[in-house]
C-alpha positions in Angstrom: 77.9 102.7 100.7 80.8 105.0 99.9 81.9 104.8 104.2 81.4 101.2 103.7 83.6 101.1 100.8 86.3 103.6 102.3 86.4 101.4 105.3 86.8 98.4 103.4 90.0 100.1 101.5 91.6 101.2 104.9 91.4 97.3 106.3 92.2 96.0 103.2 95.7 98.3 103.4 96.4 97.5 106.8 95.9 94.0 105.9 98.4 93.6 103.5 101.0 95.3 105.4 100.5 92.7 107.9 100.9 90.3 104.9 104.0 91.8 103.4 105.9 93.1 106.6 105.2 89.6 108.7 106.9 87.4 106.3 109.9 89.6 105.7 110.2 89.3 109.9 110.6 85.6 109.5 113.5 86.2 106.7 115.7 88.0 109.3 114.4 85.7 112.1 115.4 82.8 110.9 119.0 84.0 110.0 119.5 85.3 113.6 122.0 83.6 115.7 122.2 85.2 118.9 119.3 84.6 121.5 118.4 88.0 122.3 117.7 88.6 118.4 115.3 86.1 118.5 113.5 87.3 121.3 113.3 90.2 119.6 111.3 89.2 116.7 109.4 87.1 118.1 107.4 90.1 120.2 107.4 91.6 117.0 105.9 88.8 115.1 103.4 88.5 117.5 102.7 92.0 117.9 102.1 92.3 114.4 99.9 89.1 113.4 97.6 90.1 116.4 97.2 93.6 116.7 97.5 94.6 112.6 96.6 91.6 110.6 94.1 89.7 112.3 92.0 92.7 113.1 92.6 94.0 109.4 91.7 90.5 108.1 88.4 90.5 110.4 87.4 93.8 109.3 88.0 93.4 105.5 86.3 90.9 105.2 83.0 92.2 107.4 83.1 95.3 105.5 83.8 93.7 102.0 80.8 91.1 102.6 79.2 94.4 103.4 79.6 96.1 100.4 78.4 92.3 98.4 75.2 92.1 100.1 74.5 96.1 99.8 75.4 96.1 95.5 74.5 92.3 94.7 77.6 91.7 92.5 77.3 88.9 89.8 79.5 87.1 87.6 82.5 85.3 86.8 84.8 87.6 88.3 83.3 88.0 91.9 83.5 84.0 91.8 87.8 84.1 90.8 87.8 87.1 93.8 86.9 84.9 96.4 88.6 82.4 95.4 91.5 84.5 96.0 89.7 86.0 99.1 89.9 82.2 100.6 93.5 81.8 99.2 94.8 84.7 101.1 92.8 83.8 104.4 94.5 80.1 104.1 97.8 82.1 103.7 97.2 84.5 106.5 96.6 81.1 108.4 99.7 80.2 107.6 101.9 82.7 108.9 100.0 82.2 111.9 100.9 78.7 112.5 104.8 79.5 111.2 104.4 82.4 114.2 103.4 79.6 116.1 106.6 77.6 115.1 109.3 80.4 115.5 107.7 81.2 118.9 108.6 77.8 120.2 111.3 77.4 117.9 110.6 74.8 115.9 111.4 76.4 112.8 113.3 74.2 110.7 113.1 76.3 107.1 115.8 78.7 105.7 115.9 82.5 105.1 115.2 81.7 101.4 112.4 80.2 101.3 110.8 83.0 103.0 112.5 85.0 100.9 109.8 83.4 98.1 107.0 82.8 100.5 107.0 86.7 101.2 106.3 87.6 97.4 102.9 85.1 97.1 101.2 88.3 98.8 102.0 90.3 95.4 100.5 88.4 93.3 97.4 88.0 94.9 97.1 91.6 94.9 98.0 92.3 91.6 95.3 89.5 91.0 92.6 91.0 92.9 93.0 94.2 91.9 92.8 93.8 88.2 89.6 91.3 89.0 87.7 94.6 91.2 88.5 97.2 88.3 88.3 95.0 84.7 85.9 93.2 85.8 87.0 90.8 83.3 83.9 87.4 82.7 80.9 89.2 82.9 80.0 89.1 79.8 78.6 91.8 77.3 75.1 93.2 77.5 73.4 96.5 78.0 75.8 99.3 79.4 76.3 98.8 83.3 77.4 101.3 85.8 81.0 101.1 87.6 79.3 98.3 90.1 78.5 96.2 87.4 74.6 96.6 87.3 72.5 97.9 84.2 72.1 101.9 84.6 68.9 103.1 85.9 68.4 105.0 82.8 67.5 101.2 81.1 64.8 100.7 83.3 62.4 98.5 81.7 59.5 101.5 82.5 60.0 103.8 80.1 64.2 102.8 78.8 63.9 105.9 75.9 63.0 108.6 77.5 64.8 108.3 81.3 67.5 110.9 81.5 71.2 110.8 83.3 73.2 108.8 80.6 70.3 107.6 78.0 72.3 108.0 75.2 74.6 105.2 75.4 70.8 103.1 76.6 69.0 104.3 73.9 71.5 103.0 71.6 72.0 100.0 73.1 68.0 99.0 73.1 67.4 100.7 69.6 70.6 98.4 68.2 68.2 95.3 69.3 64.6 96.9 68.2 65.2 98.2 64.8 66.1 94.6 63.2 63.1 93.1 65.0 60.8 96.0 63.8 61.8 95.9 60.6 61.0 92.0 59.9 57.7 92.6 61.6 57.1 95.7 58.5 57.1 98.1 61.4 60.1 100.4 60.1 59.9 100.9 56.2 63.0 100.5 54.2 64.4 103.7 52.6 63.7 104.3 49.1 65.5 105.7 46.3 66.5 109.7 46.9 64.2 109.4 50.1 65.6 109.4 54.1 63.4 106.6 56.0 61.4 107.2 58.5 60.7 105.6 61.8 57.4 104.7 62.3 55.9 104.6 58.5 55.1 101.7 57.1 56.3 100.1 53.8 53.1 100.7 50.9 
């Protein structure tokens, strides 16, 4: 899964290049004046949107869907992910049709207002990326590995006596055994001057 991941990274980069670079091409198209200018950018434009970003977008999101199936992510911040995931496709959409406009041109919107429509690509990043590494809504339970899924030293076989890691388990499960054992009279309450003992009973 590490290729798969790798591969996802390298699309995902090109991607966004396509996302930054395209939009900053429609600021200096749209304050051209002379013909052969815009000419210019219009092979550039469409050079771009299909030979980097559509390709980049394809492959992003084949290898990211990859990478979903393969780890079976849960919770509430996969869901806000692809919500941006879809929020970035409809913008990638977007440029195409504006593409579409400048190449027969139709444009009718100024150099500013590109000027704002190239920075919605930043925040979705900044979004995204902060969603993939905090991990933020997923709650709080027994410790979970950088994917997000319980460690395979909690297995439900033997959870206290699996290596790689069973510290932070064995902690984790005791901190929710020892208040139950100890209401069933399981675990006996330390005396005076005495250390208590797992496993004896109170007399």
């Amino acid at each position: 899964m590490l290729w798969i991941k790798a591969f996802h990274i390298i699309f995902l980069v090109t991607w966004f290049a396509g996302l930054f670079y395209l939009p900053r091409l429609f600021v200096y198209h749209a304050m051209a004046e002379d013909a052969a200018g815009r000419e210019r950018f219009k092979v550039m434009e469409r050079k771009l949107y299909y030979g980097i970003m559509a390709p980049g977008a394809v492959l992003t999101l084949a290898f990211g869907t990859w990478l979903w199936l393969g780890h079976g992510f849960t919770g509430g911040w996969l869901h806000a992910k692809l919500a941006l995931v879809a929020v970035l496709i409809a913008y990638h959409l977007w440029c195409g049709q504006l593409l579409n406009d400048f190449k027969h041109d139709r444009n009718t919107r100024g150099h500013v207002w590109y000027r704002w429509f190239n920075e919605f690509p930043t925040v979705i990043l900044i979004a995204a990326v902060i969603l993939t590494v905090v991990k933020p809504f997923r709650g709080h339970g027994l410790p979970r590995n950088g994917a997000g899924r319980i460690r395979p030293c909690c297995s439900t076989r033997d959870p206290l006596r699996t290596g790689g890691g069973g510290g932070d388990c064995r902690a984790a499960i005791a901190s929710r055994r020892i208040p139950s054992l100890r209401r069933r009279g399981s675990i006996a309450r330390p005396e005076a001057g005495r250390p208590a003992g797992i496993g004896a009973r109170a007399g």
